[in-house]
C-alpha positions, 0 to 999 in steps of 0.5 A, a space after each residue: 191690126 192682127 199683130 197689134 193684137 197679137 203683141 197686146 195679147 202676148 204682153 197680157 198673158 206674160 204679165 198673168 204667167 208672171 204673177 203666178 211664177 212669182 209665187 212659185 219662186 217665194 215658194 221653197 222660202 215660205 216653206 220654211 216660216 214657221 206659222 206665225 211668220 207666215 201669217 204674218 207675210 201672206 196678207 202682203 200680196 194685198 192689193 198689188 196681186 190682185 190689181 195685177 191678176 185683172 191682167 189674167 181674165 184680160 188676156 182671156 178675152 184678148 185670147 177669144 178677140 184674137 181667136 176669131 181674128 186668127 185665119 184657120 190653120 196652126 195659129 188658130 189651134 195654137 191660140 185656142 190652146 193657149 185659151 184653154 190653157 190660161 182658163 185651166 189656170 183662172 180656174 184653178 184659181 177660183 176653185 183651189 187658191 181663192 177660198 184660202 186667200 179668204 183666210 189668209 185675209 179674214 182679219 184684213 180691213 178690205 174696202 171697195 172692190 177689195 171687199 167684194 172680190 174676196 167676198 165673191 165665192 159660196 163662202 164669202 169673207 169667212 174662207 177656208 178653214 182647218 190645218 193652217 199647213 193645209 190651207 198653205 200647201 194648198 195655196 202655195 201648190 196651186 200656184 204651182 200648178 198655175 204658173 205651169 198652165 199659164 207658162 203653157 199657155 204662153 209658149 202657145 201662144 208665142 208658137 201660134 204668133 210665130 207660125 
């Protein structure tokens, strides 16, 4: 039963790291579209993205199931650091990326649970506003930092499966 827990956990938290990587990748071309094209582009991540980030608060509770199934020892700390880890990422989600997807998105018909995740947050629909390279660098640049903390993560938790 552990190592089927195991495995599922690995797979989720590779599917979140894989998410935020990916808009690492796009990162060094979007930089260089102008500002009509890049509007243009960003709503695009709707909703394929945001049906593959339920793979991250996922594999936060699989990292807690895993967790408490885990015996002390090297594992166990290894786990609950690729816990903290992946959290620091959801985190930085919520308090850097996601008040800018709101902007990215104000003049997208959302509907269903679309709508009410990119309501949810002080602002609401409404989002950021200001200096649209402003709001870009911080998107793109908190996927950046993302995909660090959730690589991290899943190296932990390889090395905690391994040990």
């Amino acid at each position: 039963m552990l190592m089927a827990l195991q495995v599922v956990t690995l797979l989720f938290v590779a599917i979140a790291m894989a998410l935020a990587l990916a808009h690492v990748l796009e990162l060094p071309g979007k930089m260089r579209l102008s500002k009509d094209e890049y509007l243009t582009v960003q709503p695009i991540y709707y909703p394929g993205f945001t049906v593959g980030g339920a793979a991250e608060p996922l594999s936060l509770l699989l990292l807690i199931a895993l967790m408490l199934a885990t015996p002390q020892g090297p594992s166990l700390w290894l786990t609950a650091g690729a816990f903290a880890t992946l959290a620091a990422a959801h985190a930085t989600y919520w308090v850097l990326t996601h008040p800018v997807n709101n902007f990215w998105l104000k003049d997208v018909d959302l509907k269903g649970l679309g709508d009410s995740f990119f309501a949810f947050g002080l602002s609401g629909r409404s989002g950021a506003t200001g200096d649209w390279t402003a709001l870009r660098d911080r998107w793109e640049f908190s996927h950046v930092v993302r995909a660090v903390l959730a690589l991290t993560s899943l190296v932990l938790l390889a090395a905690a499966i391994a040990a």
